[in-house]
BAKEPA-593599 format. One record per residue (C-alpha): x negated, y negated, z. Coordinates in pm, 1 decimal, padded with zeros to 6 digits, always signed. Each point is the difference from the previous one (the first is absolute). Example, Ala and Ser with C-alpha at 12.3 -4.5 7.8 and 13.67 -1.06 7.14 Angstrom:
# BAKEPA-593599
[[-01230.0,+00450.0,+00780.0]]
[[-00137.0,-00344.0,-00066.0]]
# end
This chain:
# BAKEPA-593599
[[+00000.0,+00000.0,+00000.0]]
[[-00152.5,-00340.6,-00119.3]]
[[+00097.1,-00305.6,+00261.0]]
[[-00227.4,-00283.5,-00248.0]]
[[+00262.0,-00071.5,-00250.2]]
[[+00262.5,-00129.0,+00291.0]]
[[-00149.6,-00068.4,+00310.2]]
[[-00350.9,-00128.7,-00152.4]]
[[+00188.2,-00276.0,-00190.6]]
[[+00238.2,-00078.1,+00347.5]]
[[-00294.8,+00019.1,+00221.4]]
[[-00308.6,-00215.9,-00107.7]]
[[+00219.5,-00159.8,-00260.7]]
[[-00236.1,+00138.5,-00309.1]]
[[+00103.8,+00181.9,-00331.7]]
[[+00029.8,+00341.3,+00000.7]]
[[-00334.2,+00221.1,-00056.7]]
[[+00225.4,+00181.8,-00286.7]]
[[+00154.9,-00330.4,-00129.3]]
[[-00143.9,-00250.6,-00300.8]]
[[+00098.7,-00298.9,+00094.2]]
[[-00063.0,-00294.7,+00248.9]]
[[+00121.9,-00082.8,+00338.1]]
[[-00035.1,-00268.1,+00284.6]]
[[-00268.4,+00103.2,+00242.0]]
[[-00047.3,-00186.4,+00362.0]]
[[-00357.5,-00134.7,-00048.2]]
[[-00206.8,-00229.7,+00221.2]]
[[-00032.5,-00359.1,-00105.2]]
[[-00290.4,-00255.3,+00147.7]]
[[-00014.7,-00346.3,+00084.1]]
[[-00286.2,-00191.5,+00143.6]]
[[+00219.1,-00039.0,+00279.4]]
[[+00237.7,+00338.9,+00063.4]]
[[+00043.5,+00303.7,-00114.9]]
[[+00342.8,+00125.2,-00092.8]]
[[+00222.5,+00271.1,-00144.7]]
[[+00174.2,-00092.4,-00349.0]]
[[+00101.4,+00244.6,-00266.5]]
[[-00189.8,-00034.7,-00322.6]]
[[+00064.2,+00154.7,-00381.6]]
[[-00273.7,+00227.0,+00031.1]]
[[-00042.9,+00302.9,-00302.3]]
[[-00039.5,+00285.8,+00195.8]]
[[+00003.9,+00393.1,-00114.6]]
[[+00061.6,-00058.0,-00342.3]]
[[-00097.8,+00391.3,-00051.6]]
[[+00082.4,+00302.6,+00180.8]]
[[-00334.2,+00085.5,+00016.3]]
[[-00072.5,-00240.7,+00240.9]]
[[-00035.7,+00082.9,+00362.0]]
[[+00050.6,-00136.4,+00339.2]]
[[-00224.3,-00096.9,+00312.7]]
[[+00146.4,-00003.2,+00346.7]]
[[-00227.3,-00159.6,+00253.6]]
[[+00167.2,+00028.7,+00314.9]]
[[-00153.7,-00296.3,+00222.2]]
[[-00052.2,-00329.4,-00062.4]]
[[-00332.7,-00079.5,+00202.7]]
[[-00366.1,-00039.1,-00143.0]]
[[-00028.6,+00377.6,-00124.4]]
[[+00326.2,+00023.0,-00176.3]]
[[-00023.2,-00336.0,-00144.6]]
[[-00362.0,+00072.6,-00121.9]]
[[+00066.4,+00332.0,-00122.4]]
[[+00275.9,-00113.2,-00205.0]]
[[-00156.5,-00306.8,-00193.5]]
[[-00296.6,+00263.7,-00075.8]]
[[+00244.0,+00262.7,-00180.5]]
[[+00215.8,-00260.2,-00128.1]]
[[-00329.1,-00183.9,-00155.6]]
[[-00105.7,+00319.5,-00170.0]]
[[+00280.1,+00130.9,-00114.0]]
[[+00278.3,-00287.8,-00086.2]]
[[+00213.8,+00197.2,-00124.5]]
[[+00072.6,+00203.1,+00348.8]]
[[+00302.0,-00173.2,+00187.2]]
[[-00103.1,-00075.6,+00345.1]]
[[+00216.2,-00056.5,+00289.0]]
[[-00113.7,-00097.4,+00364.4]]
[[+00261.1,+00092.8,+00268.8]]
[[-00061.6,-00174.1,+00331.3]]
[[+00249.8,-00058.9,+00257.4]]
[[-00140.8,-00268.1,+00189.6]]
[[-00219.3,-00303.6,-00135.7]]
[[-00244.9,+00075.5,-00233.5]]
[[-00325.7,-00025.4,+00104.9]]
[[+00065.3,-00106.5,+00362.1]]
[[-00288.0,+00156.9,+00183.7]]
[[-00264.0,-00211.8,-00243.0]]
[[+00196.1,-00274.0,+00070.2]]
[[-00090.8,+00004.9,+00395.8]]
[[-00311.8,+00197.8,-00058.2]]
[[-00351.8,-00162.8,+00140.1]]
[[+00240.7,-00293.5,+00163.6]]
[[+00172.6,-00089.4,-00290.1]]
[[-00366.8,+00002.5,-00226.4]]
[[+00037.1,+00336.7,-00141.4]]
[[-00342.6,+00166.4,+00104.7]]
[[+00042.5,+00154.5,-00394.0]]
[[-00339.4,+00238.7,+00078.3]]
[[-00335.8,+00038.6,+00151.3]]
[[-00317.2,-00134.5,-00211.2]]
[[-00241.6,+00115.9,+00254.3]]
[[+00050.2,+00353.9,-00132.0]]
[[-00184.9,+00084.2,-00286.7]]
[[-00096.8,+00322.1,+00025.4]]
[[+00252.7,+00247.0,-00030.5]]
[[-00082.6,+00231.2,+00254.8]]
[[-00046.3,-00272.2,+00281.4]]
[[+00352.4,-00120.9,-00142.9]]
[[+00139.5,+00308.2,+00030.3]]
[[-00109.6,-00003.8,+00460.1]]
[[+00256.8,-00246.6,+00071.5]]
[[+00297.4,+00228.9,-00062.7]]
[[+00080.0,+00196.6,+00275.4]]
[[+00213.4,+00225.1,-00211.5]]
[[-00140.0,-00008.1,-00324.5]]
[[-00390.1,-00034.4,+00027.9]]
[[-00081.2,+00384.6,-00051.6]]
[[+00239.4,-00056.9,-00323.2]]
[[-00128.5,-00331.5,-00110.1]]
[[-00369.2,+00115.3,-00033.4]]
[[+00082.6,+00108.5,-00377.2]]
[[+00124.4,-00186.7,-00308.6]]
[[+00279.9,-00148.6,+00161.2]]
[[-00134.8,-00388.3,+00022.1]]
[[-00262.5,+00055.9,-00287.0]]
[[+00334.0,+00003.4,-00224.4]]
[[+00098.9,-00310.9,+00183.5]]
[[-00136.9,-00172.5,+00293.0]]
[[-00041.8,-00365.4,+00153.5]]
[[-00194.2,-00129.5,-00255.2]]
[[+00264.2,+00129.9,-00273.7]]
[[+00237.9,-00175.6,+00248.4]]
[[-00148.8,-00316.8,+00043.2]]
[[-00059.0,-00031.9,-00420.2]]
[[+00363.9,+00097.1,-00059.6]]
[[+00130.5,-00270.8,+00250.1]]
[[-00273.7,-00282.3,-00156.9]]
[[+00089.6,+00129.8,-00382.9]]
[[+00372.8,-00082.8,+00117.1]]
[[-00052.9,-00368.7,+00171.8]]
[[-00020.7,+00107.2,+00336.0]]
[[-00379.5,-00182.1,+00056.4]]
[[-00112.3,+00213.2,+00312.3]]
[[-00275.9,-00077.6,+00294.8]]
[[-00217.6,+00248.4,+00255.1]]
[[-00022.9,-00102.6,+00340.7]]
[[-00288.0,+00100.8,+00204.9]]
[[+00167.2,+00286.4,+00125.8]]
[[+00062.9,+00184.8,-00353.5]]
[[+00395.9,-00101.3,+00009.8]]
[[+00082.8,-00086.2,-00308.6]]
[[+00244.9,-00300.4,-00049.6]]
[[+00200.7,-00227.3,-00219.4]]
[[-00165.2,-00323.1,-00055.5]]
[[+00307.5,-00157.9,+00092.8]]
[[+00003.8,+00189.4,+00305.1]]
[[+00359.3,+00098.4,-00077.1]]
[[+00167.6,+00339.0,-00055.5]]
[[+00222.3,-00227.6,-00262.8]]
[[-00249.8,+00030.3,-00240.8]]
[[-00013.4,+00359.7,+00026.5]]
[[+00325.5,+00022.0,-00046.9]]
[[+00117.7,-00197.6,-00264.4]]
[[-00262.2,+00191.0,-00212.4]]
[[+00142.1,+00339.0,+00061.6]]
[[+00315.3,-00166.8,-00047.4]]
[[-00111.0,-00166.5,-00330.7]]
[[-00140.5,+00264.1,-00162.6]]
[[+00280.9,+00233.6,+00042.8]]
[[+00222.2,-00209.7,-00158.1]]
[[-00251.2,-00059.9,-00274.1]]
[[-00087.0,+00340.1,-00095.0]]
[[+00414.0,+00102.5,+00012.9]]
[[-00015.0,+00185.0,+00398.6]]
[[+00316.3,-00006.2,+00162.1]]
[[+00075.9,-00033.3,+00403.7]]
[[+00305.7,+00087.3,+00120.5]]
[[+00037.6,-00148.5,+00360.0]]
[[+00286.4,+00127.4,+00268.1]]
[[+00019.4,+00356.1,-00120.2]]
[[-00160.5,+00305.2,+00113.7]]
[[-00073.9,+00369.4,-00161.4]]
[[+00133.4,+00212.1,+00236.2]]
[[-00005.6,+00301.4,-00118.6]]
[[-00250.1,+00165.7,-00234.7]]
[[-00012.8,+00365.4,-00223.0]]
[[-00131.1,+00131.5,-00326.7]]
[[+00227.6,+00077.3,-00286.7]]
[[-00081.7,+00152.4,-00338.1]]
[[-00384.1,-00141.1,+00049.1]]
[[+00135.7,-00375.7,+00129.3]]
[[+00056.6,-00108.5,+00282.1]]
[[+00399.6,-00073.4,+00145.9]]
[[+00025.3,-00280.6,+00244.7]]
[[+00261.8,-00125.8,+00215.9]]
[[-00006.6,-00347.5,+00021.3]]
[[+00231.3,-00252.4,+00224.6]]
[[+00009.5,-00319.9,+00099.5]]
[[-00079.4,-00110.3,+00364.2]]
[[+00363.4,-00087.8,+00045.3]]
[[+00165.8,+00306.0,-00088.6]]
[[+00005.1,+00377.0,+00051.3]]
[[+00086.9,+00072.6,-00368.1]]
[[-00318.1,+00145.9,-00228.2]]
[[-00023.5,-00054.3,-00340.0]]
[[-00198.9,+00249.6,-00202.0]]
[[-00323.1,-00028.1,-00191.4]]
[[-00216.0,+00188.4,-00241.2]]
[[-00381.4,-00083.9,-00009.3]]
[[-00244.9,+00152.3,-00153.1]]
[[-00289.6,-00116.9,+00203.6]]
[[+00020.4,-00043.2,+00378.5]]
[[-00245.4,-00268.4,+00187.3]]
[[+00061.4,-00008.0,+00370.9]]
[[-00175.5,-00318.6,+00161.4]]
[[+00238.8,-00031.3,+00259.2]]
[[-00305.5,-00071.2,+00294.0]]
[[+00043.2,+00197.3,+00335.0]]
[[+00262.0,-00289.0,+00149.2]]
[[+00250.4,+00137.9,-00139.2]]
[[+00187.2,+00361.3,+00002.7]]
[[+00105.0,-00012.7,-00335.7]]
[[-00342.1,+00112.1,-00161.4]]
[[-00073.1,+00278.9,+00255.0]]
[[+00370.7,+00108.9,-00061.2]]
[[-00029.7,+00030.7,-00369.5]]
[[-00332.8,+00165.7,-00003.2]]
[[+00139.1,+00241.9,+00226.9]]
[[+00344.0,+00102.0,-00232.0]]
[[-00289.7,+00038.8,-00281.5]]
[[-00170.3,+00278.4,+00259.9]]
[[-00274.5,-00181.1,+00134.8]]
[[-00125.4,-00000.7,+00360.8]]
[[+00007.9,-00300.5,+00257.8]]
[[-00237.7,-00094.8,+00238.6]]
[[+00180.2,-00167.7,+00257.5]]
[[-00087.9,-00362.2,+00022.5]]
[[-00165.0,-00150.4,+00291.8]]
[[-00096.1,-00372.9,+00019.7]]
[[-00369.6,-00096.1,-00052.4]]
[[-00172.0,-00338.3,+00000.8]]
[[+00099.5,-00130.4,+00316.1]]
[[-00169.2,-00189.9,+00357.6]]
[[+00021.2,+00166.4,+00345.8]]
[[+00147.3,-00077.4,+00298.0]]
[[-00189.8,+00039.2,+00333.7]]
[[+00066.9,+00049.3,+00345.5]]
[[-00302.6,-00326.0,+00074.1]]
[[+00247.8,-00247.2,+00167.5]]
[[-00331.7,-00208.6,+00027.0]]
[[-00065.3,-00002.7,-00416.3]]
[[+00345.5,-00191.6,-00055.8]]
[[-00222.8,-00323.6,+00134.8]]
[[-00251.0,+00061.3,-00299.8]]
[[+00275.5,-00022.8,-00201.3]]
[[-00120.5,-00210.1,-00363.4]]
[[-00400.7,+00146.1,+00105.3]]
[[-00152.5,+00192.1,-00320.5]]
[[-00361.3,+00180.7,-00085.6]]
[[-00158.8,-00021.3,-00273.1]]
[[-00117.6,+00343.9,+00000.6]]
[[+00054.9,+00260.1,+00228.6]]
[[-00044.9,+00351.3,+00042.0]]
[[+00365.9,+00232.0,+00079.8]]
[[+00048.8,+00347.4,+00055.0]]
[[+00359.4,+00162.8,+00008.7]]
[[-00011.9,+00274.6,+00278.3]]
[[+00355.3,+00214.3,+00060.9]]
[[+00032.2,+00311.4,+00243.0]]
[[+00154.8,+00211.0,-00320.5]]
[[-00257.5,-00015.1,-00260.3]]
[[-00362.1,+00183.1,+00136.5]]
[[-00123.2,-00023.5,-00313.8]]
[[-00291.2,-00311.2,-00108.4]]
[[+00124.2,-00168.9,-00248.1]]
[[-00188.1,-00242.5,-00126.3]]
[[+00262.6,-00289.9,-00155.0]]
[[+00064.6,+00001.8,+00402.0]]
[[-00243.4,-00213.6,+00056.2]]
[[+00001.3,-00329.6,-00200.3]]
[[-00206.3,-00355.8,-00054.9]]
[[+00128.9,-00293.8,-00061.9]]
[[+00230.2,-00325.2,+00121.3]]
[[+00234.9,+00024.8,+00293.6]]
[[+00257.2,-00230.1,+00161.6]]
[[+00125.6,-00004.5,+00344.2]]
[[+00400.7,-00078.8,+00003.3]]
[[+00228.9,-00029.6,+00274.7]]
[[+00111.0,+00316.8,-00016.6]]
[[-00308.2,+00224.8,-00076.0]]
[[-00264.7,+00008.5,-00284.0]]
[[+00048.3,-00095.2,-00363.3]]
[[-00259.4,-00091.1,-00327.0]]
[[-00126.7,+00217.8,-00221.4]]
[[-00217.6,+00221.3,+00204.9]]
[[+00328.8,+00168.5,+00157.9]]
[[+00196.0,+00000.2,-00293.5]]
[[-00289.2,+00170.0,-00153.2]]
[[+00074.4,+00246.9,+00337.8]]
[[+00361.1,+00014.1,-00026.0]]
[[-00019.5,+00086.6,-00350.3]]
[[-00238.5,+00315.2,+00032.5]]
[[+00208.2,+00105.1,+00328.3]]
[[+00305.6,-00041.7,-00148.5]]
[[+00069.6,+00354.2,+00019.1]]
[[-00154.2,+00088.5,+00326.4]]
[[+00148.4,-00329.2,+00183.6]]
[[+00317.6,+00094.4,-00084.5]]
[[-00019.0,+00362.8,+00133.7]]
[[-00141.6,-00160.0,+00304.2]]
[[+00263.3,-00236.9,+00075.4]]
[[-00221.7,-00293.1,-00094.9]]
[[-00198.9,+00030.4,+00331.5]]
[[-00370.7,+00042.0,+00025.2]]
[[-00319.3,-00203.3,+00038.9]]
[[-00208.0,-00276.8,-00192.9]]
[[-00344.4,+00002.7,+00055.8]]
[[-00133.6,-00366.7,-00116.7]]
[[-00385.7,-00064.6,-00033.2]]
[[+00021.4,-00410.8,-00007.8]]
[[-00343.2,-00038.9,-00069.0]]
[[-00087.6,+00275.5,-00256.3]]
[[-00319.6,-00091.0,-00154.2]]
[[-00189.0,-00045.8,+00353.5]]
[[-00115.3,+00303.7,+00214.5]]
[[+00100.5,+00050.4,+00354.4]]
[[-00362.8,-00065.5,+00107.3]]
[[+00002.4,-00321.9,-00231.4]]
[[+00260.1,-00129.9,+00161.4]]
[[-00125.6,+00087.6,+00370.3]]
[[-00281.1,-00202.3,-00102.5]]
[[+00205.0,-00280.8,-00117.1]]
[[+00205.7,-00004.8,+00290.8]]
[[-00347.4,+00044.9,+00245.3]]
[[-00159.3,-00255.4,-00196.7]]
[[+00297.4,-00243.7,+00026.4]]
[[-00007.9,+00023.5,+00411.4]]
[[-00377.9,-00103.6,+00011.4]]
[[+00143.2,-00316.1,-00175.1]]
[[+00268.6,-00063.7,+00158.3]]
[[-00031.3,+00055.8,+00378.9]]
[[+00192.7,-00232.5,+00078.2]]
[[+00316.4,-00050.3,-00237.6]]
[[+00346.1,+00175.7,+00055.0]]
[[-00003.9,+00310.8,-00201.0]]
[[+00303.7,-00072.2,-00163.1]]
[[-00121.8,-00331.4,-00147.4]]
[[-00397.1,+00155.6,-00105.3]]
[[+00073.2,+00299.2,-00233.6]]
[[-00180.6,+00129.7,-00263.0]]
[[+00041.5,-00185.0,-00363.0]]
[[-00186.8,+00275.7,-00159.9]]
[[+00336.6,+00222.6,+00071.3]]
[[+00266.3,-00253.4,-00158.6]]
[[+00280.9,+00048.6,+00219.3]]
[[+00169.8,-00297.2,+00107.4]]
[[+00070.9,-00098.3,+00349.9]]
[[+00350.6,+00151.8,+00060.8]]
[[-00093.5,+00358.7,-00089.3]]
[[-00384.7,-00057.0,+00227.0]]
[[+00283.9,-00086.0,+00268.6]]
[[+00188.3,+00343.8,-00030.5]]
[[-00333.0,+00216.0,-00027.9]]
[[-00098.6,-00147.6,+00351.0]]
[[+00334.7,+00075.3,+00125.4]]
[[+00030.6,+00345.8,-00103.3]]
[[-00360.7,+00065.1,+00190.5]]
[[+00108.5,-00203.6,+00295.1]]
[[-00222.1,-00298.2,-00034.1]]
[[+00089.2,-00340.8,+00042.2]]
[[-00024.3,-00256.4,-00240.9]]
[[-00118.5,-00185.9,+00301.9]]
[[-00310.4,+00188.1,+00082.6]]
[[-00297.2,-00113.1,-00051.2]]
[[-00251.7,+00203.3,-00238.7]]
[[-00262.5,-00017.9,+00295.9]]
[[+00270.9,+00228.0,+00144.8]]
[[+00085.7,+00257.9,-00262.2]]
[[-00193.2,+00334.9,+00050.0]]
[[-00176.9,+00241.8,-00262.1]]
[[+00240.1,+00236.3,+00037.9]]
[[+00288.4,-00281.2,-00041.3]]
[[-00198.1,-00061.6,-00342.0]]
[[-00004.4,+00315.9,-00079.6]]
[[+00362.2,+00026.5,+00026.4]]
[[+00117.8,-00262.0,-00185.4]]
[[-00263.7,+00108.0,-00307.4]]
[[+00164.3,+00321.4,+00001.4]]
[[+00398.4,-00150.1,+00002.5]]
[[-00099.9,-00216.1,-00308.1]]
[[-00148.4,+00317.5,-00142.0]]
[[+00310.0,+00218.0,+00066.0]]
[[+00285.4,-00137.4,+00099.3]]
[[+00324.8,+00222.9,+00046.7]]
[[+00372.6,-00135.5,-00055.9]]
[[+00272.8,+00208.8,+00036.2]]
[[+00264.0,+00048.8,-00284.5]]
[[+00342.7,-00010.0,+00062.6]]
[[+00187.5,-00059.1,-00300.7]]
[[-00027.2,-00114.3,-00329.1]]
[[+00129.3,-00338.7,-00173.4]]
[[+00014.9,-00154.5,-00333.4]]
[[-00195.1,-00157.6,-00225.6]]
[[+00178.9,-00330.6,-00115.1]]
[[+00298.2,+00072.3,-00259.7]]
[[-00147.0,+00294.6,-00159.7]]
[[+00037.7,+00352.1,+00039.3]]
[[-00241.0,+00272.1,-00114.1]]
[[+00066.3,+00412.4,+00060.8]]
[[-00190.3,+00276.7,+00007.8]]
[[+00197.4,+00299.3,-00173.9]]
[[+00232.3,+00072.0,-00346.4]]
[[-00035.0,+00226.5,-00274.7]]
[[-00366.8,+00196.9,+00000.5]]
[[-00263.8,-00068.1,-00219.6]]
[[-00062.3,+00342.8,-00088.8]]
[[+00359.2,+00034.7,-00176.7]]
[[-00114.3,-00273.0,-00249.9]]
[[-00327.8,-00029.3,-00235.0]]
[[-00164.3,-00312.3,+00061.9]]
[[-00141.7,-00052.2,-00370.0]]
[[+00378.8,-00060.9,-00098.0]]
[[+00197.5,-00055.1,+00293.0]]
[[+00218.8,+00249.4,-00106.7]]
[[+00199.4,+00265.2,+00199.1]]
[[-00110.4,+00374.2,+00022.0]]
[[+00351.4,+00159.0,+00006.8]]
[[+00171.2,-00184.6,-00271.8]]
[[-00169.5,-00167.7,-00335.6]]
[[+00094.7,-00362.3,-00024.1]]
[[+00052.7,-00049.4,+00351.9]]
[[-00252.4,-00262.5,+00098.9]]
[[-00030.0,-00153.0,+00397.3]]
[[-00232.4,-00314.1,+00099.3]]
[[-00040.7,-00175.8,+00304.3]]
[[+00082.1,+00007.0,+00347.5]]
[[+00240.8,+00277.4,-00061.6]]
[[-00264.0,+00225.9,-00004.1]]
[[-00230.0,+00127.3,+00299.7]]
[[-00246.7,-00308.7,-00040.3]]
[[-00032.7,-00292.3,+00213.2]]
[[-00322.3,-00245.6,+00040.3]]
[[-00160.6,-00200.3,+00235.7]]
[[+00075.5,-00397.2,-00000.3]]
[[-00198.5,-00184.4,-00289.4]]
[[+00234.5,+00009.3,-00324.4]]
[[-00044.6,+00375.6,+00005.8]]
[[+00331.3,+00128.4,-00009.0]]
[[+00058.2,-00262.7,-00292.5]]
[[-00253.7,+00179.1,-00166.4]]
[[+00124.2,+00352.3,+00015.3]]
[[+00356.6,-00153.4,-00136.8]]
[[-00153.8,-00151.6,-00313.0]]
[[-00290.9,+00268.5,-00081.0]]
[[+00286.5,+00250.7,+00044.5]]
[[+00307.8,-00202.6,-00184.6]]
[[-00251.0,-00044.2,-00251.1]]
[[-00117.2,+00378.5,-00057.5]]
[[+00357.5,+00099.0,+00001.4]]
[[+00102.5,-00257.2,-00259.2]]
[[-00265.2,+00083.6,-00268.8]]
[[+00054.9,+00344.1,+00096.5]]
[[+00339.8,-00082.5,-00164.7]]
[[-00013.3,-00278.6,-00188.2]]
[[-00262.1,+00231.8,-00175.6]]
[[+00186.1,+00290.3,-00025.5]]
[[+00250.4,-00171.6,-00169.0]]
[[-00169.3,-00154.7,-00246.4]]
[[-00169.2,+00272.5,-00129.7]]
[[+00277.2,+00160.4,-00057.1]]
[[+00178.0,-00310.3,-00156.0]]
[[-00306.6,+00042.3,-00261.4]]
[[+00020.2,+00374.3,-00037.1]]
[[+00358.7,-00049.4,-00130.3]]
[[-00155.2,-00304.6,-00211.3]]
[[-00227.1,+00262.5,-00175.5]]
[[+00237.4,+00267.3,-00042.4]]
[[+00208.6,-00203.3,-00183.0]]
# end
């Protein structure tokens, strides 16, 4: 039973597959100002020969993927179903900048270490096909003038996610894509070598019904719709857990640091279930005290590789932080020995070290939590009392209790396995021409424009995987006849 000659017509208000003629289709019209919906005379499936794209998400991968396939192959009719906004999480992404990707990373297999899930995977072709560099010349080919910061975050010039996304935007409408906003494919199975999809609107229980003959599901790992679909079609789910997120602790004393960051410190993740070393436990980098626990990229770094383990745990275990990293305990013994010869007489809390670069507040709290007072003299403070408070910079415990968020966005560990796709084409294992990219698969990386990254090197793959496929056999028929 064919559904494309009715519903296909009813639904995304485009000609039949089997018809030859023209029919309104809801396109996406720019201004310099807005972006709106308006129904435009567009020529679409003139022959039955020509096929049909479903990309179910409207987010970075799905968007991507589908201006790749439509660019190869114009001919392919291309339809992006998202029920919410398109392209809301690069709209709040990196503050509202769009961190787009990382151009620190330039070697592939150092890329590939900041995905938790992922960076056994990513060691192989998977970014040589199209990586940050790709990315970044896309995004500059297409007007979007781009900048790196110090920290390898890649931005807009304009520091605004606008920019981003009117170019998605624009050149989906150029090349002939078409988004379909509200509606959601709720149900998914193969039929006769396509694929049948129930499709509704947000508004109503009743599903309308679909044929496709390729399948792209971008949905990200927000939303249940992608993990639903990809399990009708027979593939597993790893259950979702969030990643990327700061720590609460039990400190009642750290809430006054509040606002206090380093530069560089040294953090290792330690929780009662996992006995195992693992090395990503430990991490390097910048760290910011908040009022309710630890935050910065050091512990997201954390949260990211324990995303599994913290969750079986209950989010409770123990930070180990190293605040001065690049000394040795016996360097800084010295220091601090050194320091008391000089300064006999000042309050310790006023004479510290500059060599460690901590500011006042947090010398404060290291005195308190050995019991000295800021109003002791250094004549006063013994060797031992030195030692002490070399060793608390050097390894300093706070207790986990919980977990928080990290601004708007929302990253998760879990979806549809890697090893049920091939990487080279982003293409399902169990069904030909069933393609996944994204977040809706069991990939998630650290903070830094790297889940970005995997969206567009994968929406990319998938849609010359396609868009290639397509054409080829658009030009096969060419010669034949």
């Amino acid at each position: 039973m064919s559904y494309t000659s009715t519903h296909f017509i009813h639904h995304f208000g485009l000609s039949s597959a089997f018809a030859y003629s023209t029919r309104s289709i809801g396109c996406l019209l720019l201004t310099p100002t807005r972006r709106k919906f308006c129904n435009a005379f567009i020529p679409i499936a003139q022959k039955a020969s020509e096929e049909l794209l479903v990309v179910v998400g409207g987010g970075a991968a799905g968007f991507y993927g589908a201006i790749r396939a439509k660019t190869l192959a114009p001919k392919l009719n291309v339809v992006v179903i998202e029920k919410g906004k398109p392209l809301s999480k690069v709209k709040i992404s990196g503050g509202g900048r769009c961190n787009v990707t990382n151009g620190h990373c330039v070697d592939n297999k150092i890329l590939a270490e900041n995905y938790p899930r992922g960076h056994k995977e990513f060691r192989g072709s998977f970014f040589d096909m199209h990586g940050p560099v790709d990315t970044m010349s896309w995004f500059s080919d297409h007007g979007v003038d781009l900048k790196v910061e110090e920290d390898g975050r890649v931005f807009p010039v304009s520091n605004s996610s606008a920019s981003v996304i009117d170019c998605l935007m624009s050149e989906a409408n150029r090349t002939g894509v078409v988004l379909q906003t509200g509606k959601a494919v709720r149900t998914a199975s193969t039929d006769g070598g396509k694929f049948l999809l129930g499709i509704g609107k947000q508004t109503t229980s009743s599903v309308e019904y679909v044929e496709a003959d390729y399948l792209l599901i971008a949905s990200g790992n927000s939303s249940q719709v992608g993990f639903s679909l990809a399990s009708q079609l027979g593939h597993l789910i790893i259950d979702p857990v969030p990643s990327l997120f700061t720590f609460k602790t039990a400190d009642l004393q750290l809430a006054d640091l509040s606002g206090v960051t380093f530069p560089k410190v040294r953090a290792k993740l330690i929780l009662e279930n996992v006995k195992r070393n693992i090395q990503q436990f430990t991490q390097v980098g910048p760290m910011l005290v908040t009022h309710w626990g630890l935050s910065g990229p050091v512990i997201l770094r954390l949260s990211a590789w324990g995303a599994r383990d913290l969750f079986s745990s209950g989010y409770k275990g123990t930070v180990t932080v190293d605040f001065i990293p690049d000394l040795h305990i016996e360097d800084l013994k010295a220091i601090l020995s050194r320091h008391k010869r000089q300064f006999v007489k000042q309050k310790v809390s006023n004479a510290y070290p500059p060599e460690f670069g901590l500011v006042k507040r947090f010398w404060k709290y290291i005195l308190d939590r050995q019991g000295v007072s800021g109003d002791d003299l250094w004549a006063s403070i013994p060797n031992n009392t030195i030692s002490s408070v070399a060793s608390l910079l050097k390894h300093c415990d706070f207790g986990v209790t919980g977990k928080g968020q990290f601004k708007d966005e929302f990253v998760k560990a879990g979806g549809v396995p890697l090893s049920e796709i091939s990487l080279n084409t982003m293409e399902s294992k169990l069904h030909s021409d069933l393609f996944f990219a994204g977040e809706v698969l069991n990939v998630d990386g650290v903070t830094g424009g790297f889940n970005f990254q995997n969206a567009w090197s994968g929406g990319y793959i998938a849609g010359t995987t396609i868009g290639t496929r397509v054409r080829d056999a658009y030009l096969r028929g060419l010669d034949i006849q």
